[in-house]
C-alpha positions, 0 to 999 in steps of 0.5 A: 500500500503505498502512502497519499503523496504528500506523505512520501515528502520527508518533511511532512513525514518529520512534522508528522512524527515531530507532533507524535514525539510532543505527544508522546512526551505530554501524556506519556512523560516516563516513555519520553527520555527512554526514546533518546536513543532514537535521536542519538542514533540518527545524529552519530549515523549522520555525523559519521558521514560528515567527515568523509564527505566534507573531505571529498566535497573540498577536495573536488572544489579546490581543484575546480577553483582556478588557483591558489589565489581564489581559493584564499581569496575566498577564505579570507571573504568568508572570515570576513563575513563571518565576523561581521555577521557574528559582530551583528548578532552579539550587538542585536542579543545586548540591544534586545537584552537591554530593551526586554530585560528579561532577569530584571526583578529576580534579585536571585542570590548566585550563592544559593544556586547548585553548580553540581549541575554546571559539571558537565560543561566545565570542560577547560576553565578558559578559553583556549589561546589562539596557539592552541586553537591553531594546534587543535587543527592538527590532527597527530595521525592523517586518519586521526583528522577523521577520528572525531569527526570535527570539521576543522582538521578535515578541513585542513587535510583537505586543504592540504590535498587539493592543493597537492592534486592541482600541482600535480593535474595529470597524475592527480586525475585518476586520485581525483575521478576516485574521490568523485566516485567515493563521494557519490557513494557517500551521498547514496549512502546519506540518502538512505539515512536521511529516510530515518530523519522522521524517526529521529525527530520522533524520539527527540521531542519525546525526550524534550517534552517528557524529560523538561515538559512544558512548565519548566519554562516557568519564570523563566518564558521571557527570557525564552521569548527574549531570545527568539525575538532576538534570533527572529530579528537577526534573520529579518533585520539583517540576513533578509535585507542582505539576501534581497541586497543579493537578488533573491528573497530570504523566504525563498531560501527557507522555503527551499532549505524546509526539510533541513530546517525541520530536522534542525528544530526536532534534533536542536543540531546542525550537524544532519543537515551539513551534508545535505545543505552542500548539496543543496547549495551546488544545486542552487548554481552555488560553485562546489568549489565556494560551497566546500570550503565556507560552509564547513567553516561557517559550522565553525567560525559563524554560529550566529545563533550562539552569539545571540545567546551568549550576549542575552544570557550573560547579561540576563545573569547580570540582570537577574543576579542584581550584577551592574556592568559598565560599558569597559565590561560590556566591550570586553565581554564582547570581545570574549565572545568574538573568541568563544563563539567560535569553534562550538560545536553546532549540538544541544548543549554546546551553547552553556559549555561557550557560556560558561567560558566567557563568564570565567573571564568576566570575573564580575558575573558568577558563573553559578548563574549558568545553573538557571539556564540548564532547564531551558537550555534545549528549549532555546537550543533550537533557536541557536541552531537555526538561526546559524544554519540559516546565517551560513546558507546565505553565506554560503551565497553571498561569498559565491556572489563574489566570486562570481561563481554563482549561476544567478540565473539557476539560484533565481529559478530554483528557488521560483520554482520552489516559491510556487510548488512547481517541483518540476522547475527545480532541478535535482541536487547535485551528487544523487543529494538525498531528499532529491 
């Protein structure tokens, strides 16, 4: 029996299993956190992949890309804007912080609170140096670079090997039709993967609603809608005008991008969709080349969604914990954060560990206070992962644009065809992608 058509999409499947999982979690509490494993299991399939196909993707790009030149040119463009749109979010989190003061009045004694809970995310106690930073790139072994399946070192390899395969161009032919034929195989591989998405979001918001529920939100809902004003603003006052600076509509973009964006909200992680926002991208007309190497950066160095929150969290403590800031504190607390929004992983939970770095610097706010964020935590991590998601697909465009590898006319009527339902006007992604 096969199911109604708009059934076969995978993006009604994930909202359909997205409202069965807050269900479940609902009326059925204690089941709830027993279907974490579901949610765990998808992310490690999808992250195992990540790596290798990243490396293939960079790879394949570097030698598309006409020379060394660009291939820096394009990188330092995309730190570029990375830092000015994690700059923009910083200030946008401080201005909504200061608007809506959402910990004014709580008059809460740091003292009192239990930092037992806070264990788990006091990895280092500082931030790490720029040395070491740079030293964290390099992996020990060439197969240790795919060991933990973080981007950066990856990133680095691969760097280092299509450089390598355009000197060489003759003798790199055959090396580089192989990495196109694993790359395919990979992309088949994800496509299959991609099928249990549904099942996946299904078990993640079970946990959430059944492990958190609704009321623990409590006192603590207008820092909630704080941050998702804040994080809406972003997108609205500052992506969405850039996009139409760009020639082309943001919610186009979003309505394009609706499948990921969906796994993103169930699973409160950009890392499933990493894969699939590649190929998506090639098949906007973005050039593989640009896509492969500022989108894995951008999961690094612009996480926009983080800095929204480090700027509104660590001034909710200072409101909530009766804590005045001067302006110096201000700035510095900034410019803290330029450095420990970066480099965090794009995952539940990743936002408290960047919080608490930046607090143990400003030895004016007690980092006790990150305790009153732990039970919101994931309610807002999904926020924080869409937010940067979205930042780095238009990103992603922006620095194509500027390279002039971006074929407008392909971006302009995939994303028309998109606006109007008319699937037969959009052509299928590039490498087999899945959801194509």
């Amino acid at each position: 029996m096969k199911l109604a058509r708009p059934l076969r999409l995978l993006y009604v499947q994930v909202v359909l299993a997205m409202v069965c999982g807050v269900a479940l979690g609902h009326f059925l509490p204690q089941a709830g956190p027993l279907l974490k494993p579901l949610s765990d299991g998808f992310i490690r399939l999808v992250r195992m992949m990540i790596a290798p196909i990243v490396f293939c993707t960079i790879v394949s790009g570097i030698t598309s890309l006409a020379s060394g030149k660009a291939i820096g040119r394009t990188i330092f463009q995309a730190l570029a804007l990375f830092y000015f749109l994690t700059g923009a979010a910083l200030a946008l989190g401080l201005i909504t912080a200061f608007v809506l003061r959402p910990g004014a009045g709580m008059h809460i004694d740091a003292s009192h609170l239990d930092v037992s809970i806070l264990a788990q995310y006091v990895k280092d106690p500082h931030p790490p140096g720029i040395v070491a930073f740079a030293m964290s790139l390099i992996p020990e072994t060439m197969s240790g670079a795919f060991d933990k399946g973080e981007v950066l070192p990856v990133l680095l390899l691969s760097l280092l090997f299509g450089f390598s395969l355009n000197y060489y161009p003759e003798s790199g032919r055959p090396v580089l039709a192989f990495i196109d034929g694993i790359a395919q195989t990979l992309f088949r591989i994800l496509a299959m993967i991609m099928r249990l998405a549904p099942l996946g979001a299904f078990g993640a918001m079970a946990f959430t609603v059944g492990r958190f529920g609704i009321r623990s939100v409590g006192s603590l809902g207008m820092l909630m809608v704080s941050f998702y004003v804040a994080c809406v603003l972003f997108i609205a006052l500052i992506l969405a005008p850039l996009a139409r600076l760009h020639g082309f509509a943001l919610w186009r973009l979003l309505r394009y991008m609706r499948e990921e964006l969906l796994i993103v909200l169930a699973t409160s992680s950009t890392e499933p969709v990493l894969p699939r926002l590649i190929a998506k991208l090639e098949a906007l007309g973005c050039d593989k080349g640009v896509v492969g190497l500022v989108l894995p950066a951008g999961y690094s160095f612009n996480l926009d969604g983080t800095a929204i929150y480090l700027t509104l969290a660590s001034m909710f403590i200072a409101q909530a914990c009766d804590v005045p800031l001067s302006a110096p504190q201000i700035v510095t607390m900034l410019a803290v954060m330029l450095l420990t929004s970066k480099g965090a992983a794009g995952v539940s939970g990743s936002g408290l560990v960047a919080l608490v770095a930046t607090l143990t610097v400003i030895p004016d706010l007690p980092v006790a206070g990150v305790a009153l964020l732990v039970g919101i935590d994931r309610f807002m991590s999904e926020a924080r992962a869409l937010t940067s998601v979205i930042s780095n697909a238009c990103a992603v465009i922006f620095v194509s644009m500027w390279e002039g590898a971006c074929d407008r006319t392909r971006l302009a009527r995939v994303l028309g065809a998109t606006a109007h339902g008319d699937a037969k006007g959009v052509e299928k992604p590039a490498r087999n992608a899945p959801g194509s």
